[in-house]
DOTORMI-431532 format. One record per residue (C-alpha): x, y, z. Coordinates in Angstrom, 3 decimals. Each point is the difference from the previous one (the first is absolute). Example, Ala and Ser with C-alpha at 12.3 -4.5 7.8 and 13.67 -1.06 7.14 Angstrom:
// residues 2
        xx        yy        zz
    12.300    -4.500     7.800
     1.370     3.440    -0.660
//
This chain:
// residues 288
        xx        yy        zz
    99.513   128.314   103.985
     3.504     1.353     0.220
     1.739     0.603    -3.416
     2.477    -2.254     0.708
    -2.311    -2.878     0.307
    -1.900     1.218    -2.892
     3.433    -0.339    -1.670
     0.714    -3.337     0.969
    -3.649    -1.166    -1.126
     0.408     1.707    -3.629
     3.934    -2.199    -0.501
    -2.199    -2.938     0.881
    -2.471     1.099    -2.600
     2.614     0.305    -2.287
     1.916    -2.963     1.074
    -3.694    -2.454    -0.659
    -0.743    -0.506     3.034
    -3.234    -1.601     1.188
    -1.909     2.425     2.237
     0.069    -2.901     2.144
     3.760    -0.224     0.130
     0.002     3.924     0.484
    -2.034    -0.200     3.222
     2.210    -2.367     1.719
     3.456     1.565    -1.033
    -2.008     3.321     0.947
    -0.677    -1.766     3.339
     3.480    -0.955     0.731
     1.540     3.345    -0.244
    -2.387     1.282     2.260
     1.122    -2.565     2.953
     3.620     1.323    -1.034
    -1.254     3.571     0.527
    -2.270    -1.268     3.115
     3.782    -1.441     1.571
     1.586     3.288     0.166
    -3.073     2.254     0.080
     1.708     2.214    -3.129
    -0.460    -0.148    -3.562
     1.892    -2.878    -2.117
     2.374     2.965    -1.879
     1.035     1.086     3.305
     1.506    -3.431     1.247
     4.249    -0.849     0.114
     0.968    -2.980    -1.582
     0.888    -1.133     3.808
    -3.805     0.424     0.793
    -0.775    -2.070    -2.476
     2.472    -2.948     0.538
    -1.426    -0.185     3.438
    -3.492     0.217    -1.267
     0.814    -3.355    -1.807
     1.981    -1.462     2.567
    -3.360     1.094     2.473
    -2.288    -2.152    -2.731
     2.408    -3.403     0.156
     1.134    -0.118     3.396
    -3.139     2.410     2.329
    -2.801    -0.881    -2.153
     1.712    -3.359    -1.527
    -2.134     0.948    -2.846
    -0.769    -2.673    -2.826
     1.679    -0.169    -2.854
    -2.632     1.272    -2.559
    -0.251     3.149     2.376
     3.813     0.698     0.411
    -0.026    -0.209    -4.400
    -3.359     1.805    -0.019
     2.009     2.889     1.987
     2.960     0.102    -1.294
    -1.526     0.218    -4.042
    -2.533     2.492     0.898
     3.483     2.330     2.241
     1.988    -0.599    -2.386
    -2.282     1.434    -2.895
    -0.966     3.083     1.631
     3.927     0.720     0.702
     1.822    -0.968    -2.845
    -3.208     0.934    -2.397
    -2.045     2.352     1.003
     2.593     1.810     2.072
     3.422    -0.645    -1.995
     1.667    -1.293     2.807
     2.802    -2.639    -0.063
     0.106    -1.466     3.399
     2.494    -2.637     0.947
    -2.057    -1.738     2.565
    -2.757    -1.126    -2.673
     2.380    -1.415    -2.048
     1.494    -2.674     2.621
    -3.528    -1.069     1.520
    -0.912    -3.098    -1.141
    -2.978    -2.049     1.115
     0.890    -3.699     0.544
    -1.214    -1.937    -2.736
    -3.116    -2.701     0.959
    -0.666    -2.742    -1.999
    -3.746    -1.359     1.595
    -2.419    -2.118    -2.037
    -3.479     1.327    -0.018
    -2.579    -1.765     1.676
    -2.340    -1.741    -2.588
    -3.806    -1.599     0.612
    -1.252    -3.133    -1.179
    -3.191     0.243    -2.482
    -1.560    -1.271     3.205
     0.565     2.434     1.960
    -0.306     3.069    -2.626
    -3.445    -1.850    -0.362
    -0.435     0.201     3.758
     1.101     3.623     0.543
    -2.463     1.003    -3.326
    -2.543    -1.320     1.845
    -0.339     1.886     2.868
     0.441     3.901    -1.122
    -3.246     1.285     0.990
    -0.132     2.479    -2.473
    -1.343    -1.168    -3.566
     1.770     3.159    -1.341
     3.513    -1.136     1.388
    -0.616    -3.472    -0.618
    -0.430     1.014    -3.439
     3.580     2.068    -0.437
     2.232    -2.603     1.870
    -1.551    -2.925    -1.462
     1.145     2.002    -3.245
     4.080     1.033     1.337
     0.461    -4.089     0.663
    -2.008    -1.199    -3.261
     2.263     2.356    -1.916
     3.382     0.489     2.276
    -0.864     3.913     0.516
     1.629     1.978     2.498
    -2.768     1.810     2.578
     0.624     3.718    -2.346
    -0.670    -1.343    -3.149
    -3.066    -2.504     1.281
    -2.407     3.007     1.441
     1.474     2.559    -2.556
    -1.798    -2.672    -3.282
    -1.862     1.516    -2.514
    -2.777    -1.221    -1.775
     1.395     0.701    -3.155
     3.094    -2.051     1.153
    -1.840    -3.338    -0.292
     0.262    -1.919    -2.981
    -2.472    -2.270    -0.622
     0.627    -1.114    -3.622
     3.756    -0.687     0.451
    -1.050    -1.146     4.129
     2.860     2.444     1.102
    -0.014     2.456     2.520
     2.423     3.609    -1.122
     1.922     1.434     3.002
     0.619     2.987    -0.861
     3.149     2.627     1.285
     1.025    -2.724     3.102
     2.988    -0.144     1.798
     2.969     1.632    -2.307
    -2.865     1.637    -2.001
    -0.321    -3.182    -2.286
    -2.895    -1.468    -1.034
    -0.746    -3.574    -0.629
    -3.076    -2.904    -1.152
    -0.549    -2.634     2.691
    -2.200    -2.935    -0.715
    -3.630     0.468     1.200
    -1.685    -3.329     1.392
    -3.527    -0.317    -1.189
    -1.145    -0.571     3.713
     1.198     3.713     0.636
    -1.532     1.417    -3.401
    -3.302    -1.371     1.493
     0.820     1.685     3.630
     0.953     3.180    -1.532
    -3.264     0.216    -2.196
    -2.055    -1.432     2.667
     1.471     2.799     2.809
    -0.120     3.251    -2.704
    -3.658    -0.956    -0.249
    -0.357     1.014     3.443
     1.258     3.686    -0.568
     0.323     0.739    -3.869
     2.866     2.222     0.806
     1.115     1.569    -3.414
     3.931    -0.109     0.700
     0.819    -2.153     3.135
    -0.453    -4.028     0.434
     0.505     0.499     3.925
    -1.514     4.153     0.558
     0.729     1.600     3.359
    -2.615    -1.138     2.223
    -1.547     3.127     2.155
    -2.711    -0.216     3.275
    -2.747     1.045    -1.722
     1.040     0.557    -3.659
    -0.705    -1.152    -3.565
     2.949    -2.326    -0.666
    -1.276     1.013    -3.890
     1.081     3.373     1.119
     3.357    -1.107     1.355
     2.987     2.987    -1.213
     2.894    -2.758     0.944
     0.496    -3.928     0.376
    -0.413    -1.175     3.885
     2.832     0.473     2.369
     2.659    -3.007    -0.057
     0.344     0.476     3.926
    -3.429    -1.453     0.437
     0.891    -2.698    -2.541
     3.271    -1.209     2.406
    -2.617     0.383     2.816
    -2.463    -1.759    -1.269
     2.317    -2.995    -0.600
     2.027     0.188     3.219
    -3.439    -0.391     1.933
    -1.235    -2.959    -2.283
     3.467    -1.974     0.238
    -0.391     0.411     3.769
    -3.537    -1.872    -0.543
     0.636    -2.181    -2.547
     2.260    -1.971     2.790
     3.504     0.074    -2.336
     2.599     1.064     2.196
     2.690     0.589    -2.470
     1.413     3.895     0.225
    -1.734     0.766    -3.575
    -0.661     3.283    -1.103
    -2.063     1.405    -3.684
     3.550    -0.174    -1.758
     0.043    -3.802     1.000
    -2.712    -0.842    -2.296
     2.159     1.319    -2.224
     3.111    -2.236     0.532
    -2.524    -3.120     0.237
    -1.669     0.956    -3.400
     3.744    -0.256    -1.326
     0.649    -2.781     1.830
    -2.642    -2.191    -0.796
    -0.150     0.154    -3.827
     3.896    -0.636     0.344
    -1.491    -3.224     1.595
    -2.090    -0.559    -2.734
     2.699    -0.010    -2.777
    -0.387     3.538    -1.100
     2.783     1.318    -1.811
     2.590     2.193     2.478
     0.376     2.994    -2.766
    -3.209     0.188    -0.429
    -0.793     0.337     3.434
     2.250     2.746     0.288
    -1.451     1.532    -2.831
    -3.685    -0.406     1.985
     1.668     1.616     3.585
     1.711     2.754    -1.732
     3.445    -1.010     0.772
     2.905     1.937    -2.078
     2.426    -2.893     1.049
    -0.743    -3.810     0.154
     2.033     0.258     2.903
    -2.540     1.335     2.057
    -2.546    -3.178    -1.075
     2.053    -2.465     0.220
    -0.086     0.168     3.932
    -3.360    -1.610    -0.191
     1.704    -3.097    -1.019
     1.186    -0.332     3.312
    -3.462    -0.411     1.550
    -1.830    -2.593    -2.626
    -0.117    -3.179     1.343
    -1.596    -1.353    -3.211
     3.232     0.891    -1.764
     2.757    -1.239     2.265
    -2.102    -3.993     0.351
     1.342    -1.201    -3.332
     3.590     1.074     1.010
    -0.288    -1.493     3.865
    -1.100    -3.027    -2.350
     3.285     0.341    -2.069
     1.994     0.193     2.789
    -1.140    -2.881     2.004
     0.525    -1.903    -3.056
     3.884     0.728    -0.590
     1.075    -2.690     2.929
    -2.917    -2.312    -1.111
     2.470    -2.771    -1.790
     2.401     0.077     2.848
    -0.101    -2.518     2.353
//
């Protein structure tokens, strides 16, 4: 490892960042660097206008990798190497404003269903009963759940803040049923190894085979809608909207610093928006 990079990872460390957040701003220097075939320090500010103008108009990158590059660039130059360049400060990413695809209970059911594995059945029947993202659903503790208050502690998610979701009883009797199968002392979900004593496991499994596990069985299950692990997510928010649950206190359950960021679900609750298509109707119902 270079000391510059080494550099670059410590400001992150210092900064908070997730170690998964460090890999991929790690990652996107190194396709800068890969461009010009020369370390970052060594590029013009010219080099690196084009590099941006290579990623929008060559590679008509997507958005979240155009923002993805220019954070991670413009924290090793204006951080790590104390370098003011004018180009970072006039590229701007056009703003998107897409509504996340969201499941019926039907098909969350259906998708459930087929995941082969007991294991991974077991973790993302967990992130939708409790509106976990993938990190913090293989990365639960046993200590973490709760079962005299039926809450489930997340501990040091996203922004390094914990928080208490509710814990269906359905998923208190999954979790106890599926730790009975490997009595791990620390993880719910243990790395699972060819040939090893999950018991034995030094880490919680990998969430790649988590998103693999659920792209094959959404491919079987017969639902064709583009949904990923972070979609059981949105439809866990989405569906106790439906079901009357308070919108702060759903923010409070997702993690959300801003109700801003939760109230976008509103947008895709059908249960919601019937009493006001009702409403409306009914404003020209006297007229003749």
């Amino acid at each position: 490892m270079t000391p510059l990079r080494q550099r670059y990872i410590e400001d992150m460390q210092l900064r908070g960042f997730a170690s998964s957040t460090q890999q991929v701003y790690v990652n996107a220097v190194r396709q800068l660097a890969a461009h010009y075939g020369k370390s970052p320090d060594k590029l013009s500010d010219e080099q690196l206008r084009h590099y941006f103008l290579y990623l929008k108009n060559d590679k008509q990158a997507a958005r979240s990798t155009c923002t993805v590059a220019i954070c991670s660039i413009k924290l090793l130059f204006e951080q790590t190497l104390k370098r003011n360049w004018p180009t970072l400060r006039m590229i701007r990413p056009p703003k998107e404003k897409k509504l996340p695809v969201v499941l019926s209970r039907q098909e969350v059911h259906q998708i459930l269903n087929c995941v082969r594995s007991e294991h991974q059945r077991g973790c993302l029947t967990t992130i939708y009963s409790c509106g976990l993202r993938t990190g913090e659903g293989v990365r639960l503790q046993v200590r973490d759940v709760d079962s005299g208050r039926m809450v489930v502690h997340v501990r040091q998610a996203k922004g390094q803040k914990d928080r208490y979701v509710p814990l269906p009883e359905k998923t208190l009797t999954l979790l106890r049923a599926h730790w009975l199968t490997h009595r791990h002392p620390v993880w719910l979900f243990p790395s699972r190894v060819q040939g090893s004593d999950l018991a034995r496991a030094t880490k919680p499994m990998a969430t790649a085979g988590v998103l693999k596990a659920f792209h094959l069985a959404r491919k079987a299950s017969g639902v064709t809608k583009k949904a990923t692990v972070r979609t059981l997510r949105h439809s866990y928010a989405t569906h106790l909207l439906e079901a009357g649950v308070n919108l702060r206190l759903i923010q409070l359950y997702l993690g959300h610093t801003y109700v801003s960021t939760t109230v976008r679900y509103t947008h895709l609750t059908h249960d919601i928006e019937d009493p006001a298509r009702a409403a409306i109707n009914g404003l020209l119902e006297d007229l003749p």
